[in-house]
Structure formats: structure tokens, C-alpha cells
C-alpha positions in Angstrom: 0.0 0.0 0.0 1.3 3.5 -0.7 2.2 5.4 2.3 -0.9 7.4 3.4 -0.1 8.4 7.6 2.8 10.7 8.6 2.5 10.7 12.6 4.2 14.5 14.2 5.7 15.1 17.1 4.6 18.2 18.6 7.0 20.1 21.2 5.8 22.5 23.4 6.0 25.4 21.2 3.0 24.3 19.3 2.1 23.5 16.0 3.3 26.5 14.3 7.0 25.8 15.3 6.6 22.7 12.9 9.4 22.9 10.0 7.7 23.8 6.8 8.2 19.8 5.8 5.8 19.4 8.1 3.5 22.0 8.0 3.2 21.1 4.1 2.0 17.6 5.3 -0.5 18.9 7.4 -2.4 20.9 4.9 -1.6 18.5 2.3 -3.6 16.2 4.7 -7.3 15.0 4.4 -7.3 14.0 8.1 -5.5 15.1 11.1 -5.9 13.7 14.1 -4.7 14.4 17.4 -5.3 15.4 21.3 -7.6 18.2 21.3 -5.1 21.0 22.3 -3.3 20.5 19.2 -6.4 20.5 17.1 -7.3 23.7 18.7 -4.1 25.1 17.6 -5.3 24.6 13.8 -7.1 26.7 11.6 -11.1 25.5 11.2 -11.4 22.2 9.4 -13.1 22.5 5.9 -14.5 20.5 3.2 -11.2 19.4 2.4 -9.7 18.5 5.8 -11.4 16.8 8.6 -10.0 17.3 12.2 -10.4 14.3 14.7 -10.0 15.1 18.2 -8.6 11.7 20.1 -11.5 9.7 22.2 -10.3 7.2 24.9 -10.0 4.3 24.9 -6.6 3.9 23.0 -8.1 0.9 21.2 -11.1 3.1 19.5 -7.8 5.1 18.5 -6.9 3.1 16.8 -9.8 1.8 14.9 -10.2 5.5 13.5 -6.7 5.5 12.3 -7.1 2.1 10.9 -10.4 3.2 9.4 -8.9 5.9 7.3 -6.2 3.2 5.6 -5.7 4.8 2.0 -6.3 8.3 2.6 -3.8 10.7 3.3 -3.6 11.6 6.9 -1.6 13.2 9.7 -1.3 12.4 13.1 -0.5 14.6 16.0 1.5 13.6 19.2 3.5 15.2 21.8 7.2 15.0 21.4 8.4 11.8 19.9 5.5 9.4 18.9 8.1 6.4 18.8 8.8 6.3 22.7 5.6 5.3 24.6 3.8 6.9 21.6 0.7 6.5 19.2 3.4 5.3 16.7 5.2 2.8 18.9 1.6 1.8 18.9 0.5 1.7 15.3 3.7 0.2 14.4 1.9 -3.1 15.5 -1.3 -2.4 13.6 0.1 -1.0 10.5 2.8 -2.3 8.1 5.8 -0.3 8.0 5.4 1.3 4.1 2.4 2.7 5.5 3.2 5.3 7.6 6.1 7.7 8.1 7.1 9.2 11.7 8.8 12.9 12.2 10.1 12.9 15.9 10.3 15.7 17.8 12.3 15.8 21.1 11.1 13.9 23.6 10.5 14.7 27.1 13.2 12.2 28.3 15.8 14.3 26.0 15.0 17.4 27.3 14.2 16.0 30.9 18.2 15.1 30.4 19.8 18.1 28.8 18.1 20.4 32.0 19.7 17.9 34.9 22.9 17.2 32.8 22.3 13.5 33.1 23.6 11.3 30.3 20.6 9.8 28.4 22.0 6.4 27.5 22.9 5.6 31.2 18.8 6.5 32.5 16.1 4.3 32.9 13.4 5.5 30.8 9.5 4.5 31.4 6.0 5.8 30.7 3.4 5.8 34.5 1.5 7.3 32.0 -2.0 4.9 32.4 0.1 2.0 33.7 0.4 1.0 37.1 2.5 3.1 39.0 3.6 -0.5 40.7 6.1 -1.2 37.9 8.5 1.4 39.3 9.6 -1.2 41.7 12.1 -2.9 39.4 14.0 0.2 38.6 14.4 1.1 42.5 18.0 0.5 43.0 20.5 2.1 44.5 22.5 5.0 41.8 19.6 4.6 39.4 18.1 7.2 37.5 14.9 6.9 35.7 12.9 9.3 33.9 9.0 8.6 34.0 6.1 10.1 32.0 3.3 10.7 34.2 -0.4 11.1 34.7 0.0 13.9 37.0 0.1 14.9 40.7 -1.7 11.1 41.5 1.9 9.6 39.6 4.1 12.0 42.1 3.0 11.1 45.1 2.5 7.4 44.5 5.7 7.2 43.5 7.3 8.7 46.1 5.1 6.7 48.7 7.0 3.5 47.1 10.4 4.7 47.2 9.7 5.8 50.9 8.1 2.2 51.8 11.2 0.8 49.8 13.5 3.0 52.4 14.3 5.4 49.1 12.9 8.6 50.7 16.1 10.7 50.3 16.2 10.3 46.4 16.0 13.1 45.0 13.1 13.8 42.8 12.4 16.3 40.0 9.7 17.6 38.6 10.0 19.0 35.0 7.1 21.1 33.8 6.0 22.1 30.7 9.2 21.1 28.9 10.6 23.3 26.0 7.6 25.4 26.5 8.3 29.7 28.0 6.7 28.3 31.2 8.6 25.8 31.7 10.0 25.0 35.3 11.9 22.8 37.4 10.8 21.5 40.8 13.7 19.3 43.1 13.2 18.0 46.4 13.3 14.8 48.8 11.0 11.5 47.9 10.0 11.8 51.5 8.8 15.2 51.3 6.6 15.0 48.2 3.6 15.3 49.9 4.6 18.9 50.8 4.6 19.7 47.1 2.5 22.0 44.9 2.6 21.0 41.3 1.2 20.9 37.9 -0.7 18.3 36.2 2.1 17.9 32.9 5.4 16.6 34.0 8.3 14.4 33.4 9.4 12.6 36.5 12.8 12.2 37.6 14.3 10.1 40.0 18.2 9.6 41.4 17.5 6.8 43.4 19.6 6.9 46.8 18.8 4.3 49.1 18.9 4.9 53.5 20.5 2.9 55.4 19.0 -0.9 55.5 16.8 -0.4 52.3 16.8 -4.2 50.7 18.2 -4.5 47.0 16.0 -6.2 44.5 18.4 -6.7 41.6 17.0 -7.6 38.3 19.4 -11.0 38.8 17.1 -13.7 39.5 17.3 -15.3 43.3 15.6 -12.5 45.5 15.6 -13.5 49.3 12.4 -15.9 49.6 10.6 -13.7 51.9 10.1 -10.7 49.8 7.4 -13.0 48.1 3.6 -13.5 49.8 3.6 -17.4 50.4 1.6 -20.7 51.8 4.8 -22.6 51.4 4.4 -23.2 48.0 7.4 -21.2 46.2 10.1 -22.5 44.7 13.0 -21.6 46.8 16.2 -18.6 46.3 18.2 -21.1 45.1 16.7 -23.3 43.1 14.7 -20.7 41.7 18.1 -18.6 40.4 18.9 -21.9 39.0 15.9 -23.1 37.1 16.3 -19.2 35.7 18.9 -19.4 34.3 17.5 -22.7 32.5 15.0 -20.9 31.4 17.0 -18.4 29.9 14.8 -15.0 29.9 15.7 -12.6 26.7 13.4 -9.8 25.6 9.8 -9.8 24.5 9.8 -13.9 25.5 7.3 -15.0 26.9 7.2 -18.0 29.8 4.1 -20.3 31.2 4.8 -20.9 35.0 2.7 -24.2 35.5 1.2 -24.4 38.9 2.4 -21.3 40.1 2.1 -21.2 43.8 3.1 -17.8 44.4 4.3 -16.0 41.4 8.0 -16.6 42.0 9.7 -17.9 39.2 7.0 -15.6 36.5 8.0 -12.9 38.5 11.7 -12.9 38.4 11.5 -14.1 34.5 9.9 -10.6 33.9 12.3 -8.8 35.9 15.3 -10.2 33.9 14.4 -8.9 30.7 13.2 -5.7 29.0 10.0 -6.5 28.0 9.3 -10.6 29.1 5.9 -11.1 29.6 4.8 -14.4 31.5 1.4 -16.2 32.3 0.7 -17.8 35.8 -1.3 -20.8 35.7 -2.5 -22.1 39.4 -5.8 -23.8 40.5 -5.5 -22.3 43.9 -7.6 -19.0 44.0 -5.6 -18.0 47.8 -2.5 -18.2 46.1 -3.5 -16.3 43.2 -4.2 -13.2 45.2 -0.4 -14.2 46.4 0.3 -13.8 43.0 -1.5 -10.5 42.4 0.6 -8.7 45.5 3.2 -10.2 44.5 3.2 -8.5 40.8 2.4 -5.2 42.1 5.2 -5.7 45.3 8.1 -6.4 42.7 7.5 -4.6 39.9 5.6 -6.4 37.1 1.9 -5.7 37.4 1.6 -6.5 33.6 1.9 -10.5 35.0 -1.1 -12.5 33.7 -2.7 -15.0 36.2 -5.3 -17.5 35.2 -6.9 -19.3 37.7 -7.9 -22.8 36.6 -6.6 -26.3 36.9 -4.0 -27.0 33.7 -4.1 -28.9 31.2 -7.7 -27.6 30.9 -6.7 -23.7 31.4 -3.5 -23.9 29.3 -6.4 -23.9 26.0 -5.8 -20.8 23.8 -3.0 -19.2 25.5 -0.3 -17.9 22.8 2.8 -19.9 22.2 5.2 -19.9 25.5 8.7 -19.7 24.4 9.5 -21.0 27.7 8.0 -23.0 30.3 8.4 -24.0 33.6 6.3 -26.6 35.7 7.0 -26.6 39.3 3.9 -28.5 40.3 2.1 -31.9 39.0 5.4 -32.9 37.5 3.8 -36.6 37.4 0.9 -36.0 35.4 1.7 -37.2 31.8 -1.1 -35.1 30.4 -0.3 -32.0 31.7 3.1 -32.3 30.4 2.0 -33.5 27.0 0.3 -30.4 27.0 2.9 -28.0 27.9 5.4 -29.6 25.8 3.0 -29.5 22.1 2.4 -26.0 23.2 6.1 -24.9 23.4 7.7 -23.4 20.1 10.3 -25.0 18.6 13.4 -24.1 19.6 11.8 -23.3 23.2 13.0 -24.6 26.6 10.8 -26.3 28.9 12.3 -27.0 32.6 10.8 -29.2 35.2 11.4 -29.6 38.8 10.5 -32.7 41.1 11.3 -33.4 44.7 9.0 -36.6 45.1 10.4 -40.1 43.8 7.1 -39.9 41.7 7.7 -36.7 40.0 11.5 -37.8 39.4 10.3 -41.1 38.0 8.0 -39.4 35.8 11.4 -37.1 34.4 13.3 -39.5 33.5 10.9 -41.0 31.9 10.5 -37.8 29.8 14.6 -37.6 29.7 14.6 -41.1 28.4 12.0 -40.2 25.3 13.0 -36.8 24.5 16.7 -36.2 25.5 17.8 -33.2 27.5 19.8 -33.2 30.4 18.6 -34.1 33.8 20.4 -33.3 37.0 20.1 -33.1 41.0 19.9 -29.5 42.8 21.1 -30.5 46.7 21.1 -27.1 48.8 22.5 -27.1 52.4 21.8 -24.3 55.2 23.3 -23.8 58.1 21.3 -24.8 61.4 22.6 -24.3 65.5 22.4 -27.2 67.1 22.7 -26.2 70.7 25.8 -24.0 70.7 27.6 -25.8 67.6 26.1 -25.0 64.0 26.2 -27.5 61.3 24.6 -27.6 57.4 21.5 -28.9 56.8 20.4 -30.7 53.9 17.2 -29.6 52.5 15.2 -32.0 49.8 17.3 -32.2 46.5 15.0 -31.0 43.4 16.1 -33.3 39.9 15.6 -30.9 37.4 14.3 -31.9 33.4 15.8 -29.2 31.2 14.9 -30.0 27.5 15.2 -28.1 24.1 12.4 -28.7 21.9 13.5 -29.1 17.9 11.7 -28.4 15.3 9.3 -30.4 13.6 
């Protein structure tokens, strides 16, 4: 299809700083579209251009874009449309001949030109709509992260976390009104943000500086067992960093954790890689509302949970790239089910710790191949005033690569 769509950033100067590429494009268009305080700055629509002011939700956004396929039309977003933008968006609704993008700066760039911090060493991430929860995972010590926002509500959210997290002497900046003649810069202490008086149209900024004590939640999988919400059912620090790095996380991949218990393993699998997405399956509703703190506690609200005994609730979920079954190891069907769901060229790891569940994986190692080892993890106990290691049950482990067909 010939390209019909140019998407244009917008900085805060408005739509007549446009360069005169762009402003040709706008009144070469038949449509624009855009967020209504850009379509006020236009001159009135006419028979030969039609102005669309954006509805919520974002889907019916897209559906009018989508409607106007063929006809030549602009759209209108702040700053750079590519980063947390409509045409980060559209990029996975349209085909790529279809539509052109003209950037302007982005908040984040001039967030990071004001506070002279270098761009390629921040975390960057949109609050904007989202849960405010997935700051967690960026909340380490020397961090810096730049957030769009959904106003004052983002502020002081975020600043409860970092002050719950023992964060409440980062420094935080708000950054109004960027590039525009009101623009202005707000800095103070996480722990005083409720003294604040702000604007509703900010970029974030955080340098992350944690107190004395505060606990470090690396993105490295093996987080201390008790930072999870558990009945028991988890699959422990160790063991867990180890059937992780089985797994293998890498971005976008997504990873079925069968029989869930509390979240663990999904959770960490999403917090080693930019972008992961995983689905927790578990049949026990109690430990699915462990799984939903969980998410929101460490930093991944986007985890899915389904609640619903597998194979059954495994039915038309997409294609896992990864899976992991820590539960019902011994049930052949449930693993026949797992395994004809898994891509080709994905990795399915299994962990046992009843003679039952390791019969029934060697069983699988003997038809499919793979490796198949022992896990054996010792702690230290006191045993009256001398200490000595205690053994806790070994785990056998199925780790298998699935070929293609």
C-alpha cells in the first residue's frame, strides 16, 4: 500500500513551530488527528480536511486510524510518537510502508539536557496509564529513571514506594512544561513530596539513593524468599536462580509458569528482561491473590494470572517460548500439554522433589533427551551452641530443548 499516515511530534512550542516539511503535510492532509489542544491550535477544518480530536479508549484510536487506511492523513503527538507513543503503537497495527514518523524531542531528551544527566545511562519508562507498581524494578541504589506521568496522583505514589522501599532521600524532579516559556523545574526529597504543589504535565525524575537498610531487589534472579507472599508453595532462592537461568529469559519472550504457587519464578522471568511477559497458571484461588501482590510488590503488574486447573486452562493461551512446571510434575497429560504448546526451539524445565515426579522425568529424559540433574542445597542450622549444614530436599531438574518439527 502507498504510504498514506505521517504521525508529528509536537514540542511545546506548538504546532506552528513545525518545520515547513511538516506543515506542508499537514495541509496537504485530508485528516489530522490528534489530542484536542493540538487540534485547537489549527485553523477550522473545511471540506477538504477533517479534524479528529482523540477519544479514549486507546483501542477506539486506533480503529479511527485504521479506518482511514488509504487516505492521506496526519497524526499529531507530543514530542516523539516512537517512545511510549501512538506510533510505537500503530507500528503493531500498520505495516511499515504505511506510515512515516517525524520525531520531535522527547520529554526524556530534554528531561536530560536540564539535569545534565547522560541519556544512555537512564532508565526510561512511561506511569502514564500504567500502574504506578512497575517502578519497583528500577528502585536500586544509583539509578536514574525518567517517567512520563499522569499527573500529581503519579508524584506522590511514586514517592510513597520509594519511601516504603527506604528510598525517601532520592532526590526527585519535577519537570514542567518542557521546551515550552513556562517551563519549570521542581527538586526535592522523595520523603517530602507530599509537601509539594505542582502541575498536572510533567516528566518525572528520579536519582535513586537508598537509606541505610533499604533491601536491593536486583533484576538478577534469586531474591531472598521472603520478599514474596507465600503458603509454602514457592520454589525456593536457590533453586529458583537456577531453574532461571535454565529458562534463559531474553526480551519480549514469553514464559508459562505451571502451577504457580506464588508468582515466583514468572516474577523474576519478567524482571530479567526488557520487555518478558509471563502467564501464571494455578488452580488455587488464595495463592493467586499471592500472585497478584506479588506482581504489584516487585515490579511487574503487567503478570497475567489465570486461575484454573492446567491442562484444561493452558487452552488458547499464545505460544510460551519458555516453560516452567513446578507443580504436578507426574501428570503425563499435563506435560504433553505443555510440551506441544512450546515453540520449537523453546525450553521447557521441570522440577520434582518426590520419587514420583522424578520417575515421571526421567521418563520424559529417556523419550525426549535433555539433560537431567540433582539440585542439593545445604543451610546452616545451631544445634545447641555448635552449627552444622542442613540438607534440604534435593530437586532433579528436566531441562529440555524442543527441535523443530
Amino acid at each position: 500500500m502507498k504510504k498514506w499516515l505521517d504521525i508529528i511530534g509536537v514540542d511545546e512550542r506548538g504546532i506552528k513551530a513545525l518545520g515547513a516539511n511538516e506543515q506542508a503535510l499537514l495541509r496537504a492532509a485530508r485528516n489530522v488527528l490528534g489530542p484536542q489542544r493540538f487540534i485547537d491550535q489549527l485553523a477550522s477544518a473545511s471540506l477538504e480536511q477533517k479534524h479528529i480530536s482523540w477519544q479514549p479508549p486507546f483501542s477506539l484510536m486506533i480503529k479511527q486510524v485504521e479506518a482511514l487506511g488509504g487516505t492521506k492523513s496526519v497524526i499529531l503527538a507530543s514530542g516523539d510518537p516512537n517512545w511510549f507513543g501512538i506510533g510505537a503503537s500503530l507500528a503493531r497495527h500498520l505495516k511499515a510502508d504505511e506510515f512515516t514518523l517525524h520525531p520531535a524531542l522527547s520529554a526524556f531528551q530534554l528531561a536530560a539536557a536540564r539535569l545534565h544527566w547522560p541519556l544512555q545511562n537512564i532508565a526510561t519508562i512511561s506511569l502514564h496509564g500504567r500502574a504506578v507498581e512497575s517502578l519497583h524494578r528500577y528502585v536500586v541504589p544509583g539509578n536514574r529513571i525518567l517517567a512520563l506521568t499522569s499527573g500529581s496522583a503519579t508524584l506522590f505514589a511514586a514517592a510513597k514506594i520509594l519511601v516504603a522501599r527506604k528510598y525517601g532521600h532520592s532526590r526527585l524532579s519535577v519537570l514542567e512544561n518542557l521546551g515550552a516559556k513556562n517551563e519549570r523545574i521542581i527538586s526535592f526529597l522523595a520523603k517530602d513530596a507530599d509537601q509539594q504543589n505542582i502541575g498536572e504535565f510533567f516528566t518525572l525524575a528520579i536519582d535513586c539513593v537508598a537509606d541505610v537498610g533499604a533491601p536491593l531487589l536486583p533484576a538478577i534472579p534469586g531474591l531472598p524468599d521472603d520478599f514474596f507472599n507465600n503458603d509454602g508453595q514457592l520454589t525456593k532462592r536457590e533453586v529458583r536462580a537456577i531453574s532461571l537461568a535454565r529458562l534463559a529469559p531474553f526480551a519480549g519472550a514469553l514464559l508459562w509458569d505451571v502451577g504457580a504457587g506464588s508468582g515466583s519464578v514468572a516474577i523474576e522471568w519478567m524482571r530479567a528482561a526488557p520487555g518478558a511477559k509471563a502467564i501464571c497458571f494455578e488452580k488455587d484461588l488464595k495463592r493467586c491473590d499471592l500472585i497478584a501482590q506479588n506482581r504489584l510488590d516487585l515490579g511487574v503488574p503487567s503478570l497475567e494470572i489465570v486461575a484454573g486447573t492446567a491442562p484444561a486452562s493452558l487452552a488458547g493461551r499464545p505460544s510460551p517460548d519458555a516453560i516452567f512446571i513446578g507443580g504436578n510434575v507426574n501428570s503425563p497429560q499435563l506435560f504433553d500439554a505443555c510440551y506441544k504448546a512450546l515453540k520449537a526451539g523453546g525450553i521447557i524445565v521441570a522440577n520434582a522433589v518426590t520419587l514420583e515426579g522424578e520417575a515421571a522425568l526421567i521418563e520424559h529424559h529417556k523419550r525426549l533427551g535433555g539433560e537431567l540433574v540433582q539440585i542439593a542445597i545445604s543451610r546452616l542450622k545451631n544445634i545447641g551452641s555448635l552449627s552444622a549444614f542442613q540438607p534440604r530436599l534435593p530437586i532433579t531438574q528436566f531441562i529440555h530443548v524442543k527441535e523443530p518439527q
